[in-house]
N, C-alpha and C positions, 0 to 999 in steps of 0.2 A: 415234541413238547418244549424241549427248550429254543427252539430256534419262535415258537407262539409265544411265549415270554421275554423273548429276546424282542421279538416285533411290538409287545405292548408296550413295556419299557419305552421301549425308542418312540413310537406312536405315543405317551404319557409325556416323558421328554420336551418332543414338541409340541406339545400343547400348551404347557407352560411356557413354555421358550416364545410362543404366538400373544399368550395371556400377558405373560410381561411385558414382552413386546411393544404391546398394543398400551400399554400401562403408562412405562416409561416413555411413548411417543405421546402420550397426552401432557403429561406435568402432574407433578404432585398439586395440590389443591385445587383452588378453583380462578378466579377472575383475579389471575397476578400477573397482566397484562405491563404495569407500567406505564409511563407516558406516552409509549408508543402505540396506535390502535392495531388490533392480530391484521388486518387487514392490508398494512403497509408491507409487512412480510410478503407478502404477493405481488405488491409492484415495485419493490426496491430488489435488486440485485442481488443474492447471498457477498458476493466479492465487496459492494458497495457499500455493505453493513459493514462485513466486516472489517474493512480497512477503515472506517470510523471508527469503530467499538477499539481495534487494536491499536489507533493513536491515542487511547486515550488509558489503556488498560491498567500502568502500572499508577494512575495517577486515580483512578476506582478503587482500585486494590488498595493505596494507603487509607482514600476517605473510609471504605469500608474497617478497614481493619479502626482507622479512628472511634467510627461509630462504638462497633465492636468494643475496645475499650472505655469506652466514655460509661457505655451503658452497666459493662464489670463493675466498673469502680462503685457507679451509683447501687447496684448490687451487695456487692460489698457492704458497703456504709449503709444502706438501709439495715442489712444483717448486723452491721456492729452496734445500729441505734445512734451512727453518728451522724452530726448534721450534714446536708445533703443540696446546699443551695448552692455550690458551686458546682459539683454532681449535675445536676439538672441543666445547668446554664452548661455545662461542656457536652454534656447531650443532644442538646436543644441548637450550639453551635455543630456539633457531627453532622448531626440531620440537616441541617440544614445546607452547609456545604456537600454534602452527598445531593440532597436535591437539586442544588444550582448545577451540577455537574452533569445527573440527570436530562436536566431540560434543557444544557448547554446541548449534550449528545443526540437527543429528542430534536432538535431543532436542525444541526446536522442532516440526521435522517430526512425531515422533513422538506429540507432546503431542494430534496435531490428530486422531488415530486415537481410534475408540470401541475397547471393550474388543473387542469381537467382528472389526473390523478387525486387534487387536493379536493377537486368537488365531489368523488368518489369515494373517497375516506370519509367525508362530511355526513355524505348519507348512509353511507353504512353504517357510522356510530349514531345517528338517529335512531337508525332500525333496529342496532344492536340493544341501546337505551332502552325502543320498544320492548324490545324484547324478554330484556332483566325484567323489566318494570311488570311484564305479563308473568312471569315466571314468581317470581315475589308474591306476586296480587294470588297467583294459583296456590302457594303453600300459604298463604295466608287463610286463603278459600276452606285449605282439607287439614287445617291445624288441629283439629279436634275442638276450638273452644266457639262458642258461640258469639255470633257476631250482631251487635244493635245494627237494626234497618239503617240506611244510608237518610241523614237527617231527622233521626231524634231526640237528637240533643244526650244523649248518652254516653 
């Protein structure tokens, strides 16, 4: 009896242990791809990522943490009711230099692609598009609300 409880346990255990697993191997949400398409990942080298991404780390880590506080602050100051236009403009400056840094990186990555790897990623993010675009169109389809015929004027 106890050693059939001892085996459930452990058999429940790993189930979870698979279920997470399989959880945490996908990502929290959905399509937070970034500048780089998921597809690059398969022709760029783990070692050749990462020796990009790691020249550049502590220099992510301040924009980020920039961001991070710009956007406090504006926080903040909306809660206190005070005004908020330089708040926005040191925001709007974070993001922004986090994106150039982004696409500086993005570009790295992409430099290490031959031509024939670049026309590979071309069409997969076609198909990918396709694909959103079909996926969209389908919960659009089963949304519950009804939809005017295709041209009439509605």
């Amino acid at each position: 009896m106890k050693r059939r409880f001892g085996l459930s346990v452990a058999g429940g255990v790993l189930a979870v242990a698979l279920v997470s697993g399989a959880a945490y191997a996908h990502g929290f949400g959905g399509d937070h791809h970034g500048l780089i398409p998921p597809i690059v990942g398969h022709l760029v080298s783990h070692d050749q990522m990462r020796a990009i991404f790691e020249a550049d780390k502590s220099n992510l880590k301040s924009l980020h943490s920039a961001a991070r506080s710009a956007n406090e602050q504006l926080e903040n100051d909306l809660i206190a009711g005070k005004d908020t236009t330089t708040d926005l403009q040191a925001v709007q400056t974070a993001q922004n230099n986090l994106m150039a840094e982004k696409v500086k990186l993005a570009q790295q990555v992409l430099a290490t692609l031959t031509t024939a790897q670049r026309t590979q990623v071309s069409n997969f993010m076609t198909q990918w598009r396709a694909l959103k675009q079909q996926q969209w169109q389908l919960f659009q389809q089963y949304d519950g609300a009804p939809q005017a015929p295709q041209g009439s004027g509605e």
